[in-house]
C-alpha positions, 0 to 999 in steps of 0.5 A: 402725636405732638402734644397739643399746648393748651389755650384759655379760649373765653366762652361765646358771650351769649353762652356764659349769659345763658349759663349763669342764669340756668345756674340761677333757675337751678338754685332758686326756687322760682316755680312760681315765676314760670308760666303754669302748664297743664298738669297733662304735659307731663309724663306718666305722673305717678298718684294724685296724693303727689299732685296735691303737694304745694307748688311753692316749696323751697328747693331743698324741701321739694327733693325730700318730700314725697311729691311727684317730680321730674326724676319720679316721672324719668323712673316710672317711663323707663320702667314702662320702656324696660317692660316692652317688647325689647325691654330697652330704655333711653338712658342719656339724651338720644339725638341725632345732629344733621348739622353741628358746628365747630369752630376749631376742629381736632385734626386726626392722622387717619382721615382719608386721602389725607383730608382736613377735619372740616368744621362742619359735620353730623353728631349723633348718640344713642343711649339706652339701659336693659334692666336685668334683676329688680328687687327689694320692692322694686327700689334696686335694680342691676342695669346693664346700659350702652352709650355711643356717640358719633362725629360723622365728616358727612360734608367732606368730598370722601365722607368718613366718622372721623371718631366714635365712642363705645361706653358699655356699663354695667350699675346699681341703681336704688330708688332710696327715697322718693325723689332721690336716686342713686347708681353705682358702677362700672363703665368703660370707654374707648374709640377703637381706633388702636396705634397712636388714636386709640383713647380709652379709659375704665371708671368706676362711678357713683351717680346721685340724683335729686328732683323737684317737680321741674327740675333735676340735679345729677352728681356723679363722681368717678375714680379710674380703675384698670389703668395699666391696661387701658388709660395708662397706655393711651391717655396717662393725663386724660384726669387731668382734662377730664376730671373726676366728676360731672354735674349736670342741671336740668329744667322744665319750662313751659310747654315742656321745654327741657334746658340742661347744663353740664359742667365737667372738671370746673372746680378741679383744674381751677376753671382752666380746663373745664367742659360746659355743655348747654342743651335745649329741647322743644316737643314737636307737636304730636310726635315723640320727637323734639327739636335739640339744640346742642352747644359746647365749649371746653374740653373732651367732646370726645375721645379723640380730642380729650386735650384739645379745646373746641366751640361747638353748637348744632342742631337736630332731633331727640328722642328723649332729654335728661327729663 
């Protein structure tokens, strides 16, 4: 597969202003700028001694106090989720994408019929986690969780997937402190495809989570491991465009509106081949459902494509966000 040179694309100007100013939001202690919704728009809040905290706590002090927050709410719904019948939970954003866009697609070798990758298709992931052990009161727990995303050519005369991506991991999560959560583990990603598509790589990670009422931040660094048997064969460079590491921001508005970020591989390539993905969640009315906007712009939207710079946006349906 000939190398692909890279190109310093600039964001969508609308996306660079959105960007910078959810930065803000996340830094900022500017709950009281944001419209009051009712405290029955959140879900499953955990004891009223939480609730009665003040509102007005600065961002760092609101992570370390023993208030209710968004990451406390997460935990407590995956934990009722776990307990069902399939003892399941959503873990990342699960969505469905009926239209997404992009403005330069990666063109495979295996496509049918020898077809171009059109810009236009289908995007979806499903993500959930299966708890397997809890103790020491419930604060550690072994997971086991499965992620898959998918670009379906759905528009294209012979409609094919043109990539998926398998993620099976195995981690350990600690609920050390209230408001704060730590996970630990082992992860492996490939798209299956074998011969000269085949992308893949092992990590192992740690992953650290903080919250305020309505926001949360997560930190996860990662480290390869196992490369001779998987990244080292198919995609020796994949660091050097996928970093080491992702930070993902997410907030409340109002009316429980979620607005998310994630940032990949910024500060270690020195801006030059970095990943930012903006999402937006609305409720729909008196369904579990939520409208989901999805927009990209960098590297490595998915395997297939790790070295190749793509503008993506579309829109769809979720089950669930960050929070």
């Amino acid at each position: 597969m000939s190398q692909l040179r890279e190109r310093k694309i600039p964001l969508f100007d609308w996306l660079r202003v959105l960007l910078l100013s959810g930065s803000i939001f996340f830094v900022l202690p500017i709950q009281a700028a944001i419209s009051k919704d009712s405290s029955t728009n959140s879900v499953n809040s955990q004891d009223s001694s939480f609730a009665s905290a003040t509102e007005n706590s600065d961002f760092a002090g609101s992570a370390s106090t023993t208030r209710s927050s968004a990451l406390q709410e997460k935990i407590i719904a995956q934990k009722k989720s776990a307990n069902n019948l399939f003892g399941i939970a959503l873990l990342r954003p699960t969505y469905i994408l009926p239209f997404y866009y992009t403005g330069s697609p990666y063109q495979i070798s295996n496509a049918p019929d020898g077809q171009k990758v059109m810009s236009e298709e289908f995007k979806g992931q499903l993500s959930f986690a299966l708890p397997l052990a809890e103790f020491w009161q419930n604060k550690v727990a072994i997971n086991v969780a499965y992620t898959q995303l998918s670009y379906w050519q759905v528009y294209a005369k012979s409609q094919y997937f043109r990539e998926t991506d398998y993620e099976p991991e195995i981690f350990f999560s600690y609920n050390f402190k209230p408001n704060w959560l730590i996970d630990a583990g082992l992860d492996h990603q490939s798209n299956g495809l074998g011969g000269t598509n085949e992308r893949s790589w092992n990590r192992a990670y740690t992953n650290l989570s903080f919250s305020g009422k309505k926001w949360l931040v997560s930190i996860k660094p990662w480290i390869l491991i196992f490369q001779d048997s998987s990244s080292a064969v198919h995609n020796p460079d994949i660091t050097h465009y996928l970093g080491y590491s992702q930070t993902t921001f997410s907030y409340k508005l109002f009316n429980n509106q979620v607005a998310s970020v994630a940032l990949r591989n910024v500060a270690e390539s020195g801006f030059s081949r970095r990943a930012e993905e903006f999402t937006w969640s609305i409720p729909i009315s008196k369904t579990r459902l939520r409208f989901y906007a999805d927009f990209f712009s960098g590297y490595g939207q998915s395997l297939i494509e790790y070295n190749h710079y793509t503008n993506s946006a579309g829109i769809g349906i979720a089950l669930n966000d960050w929070i």
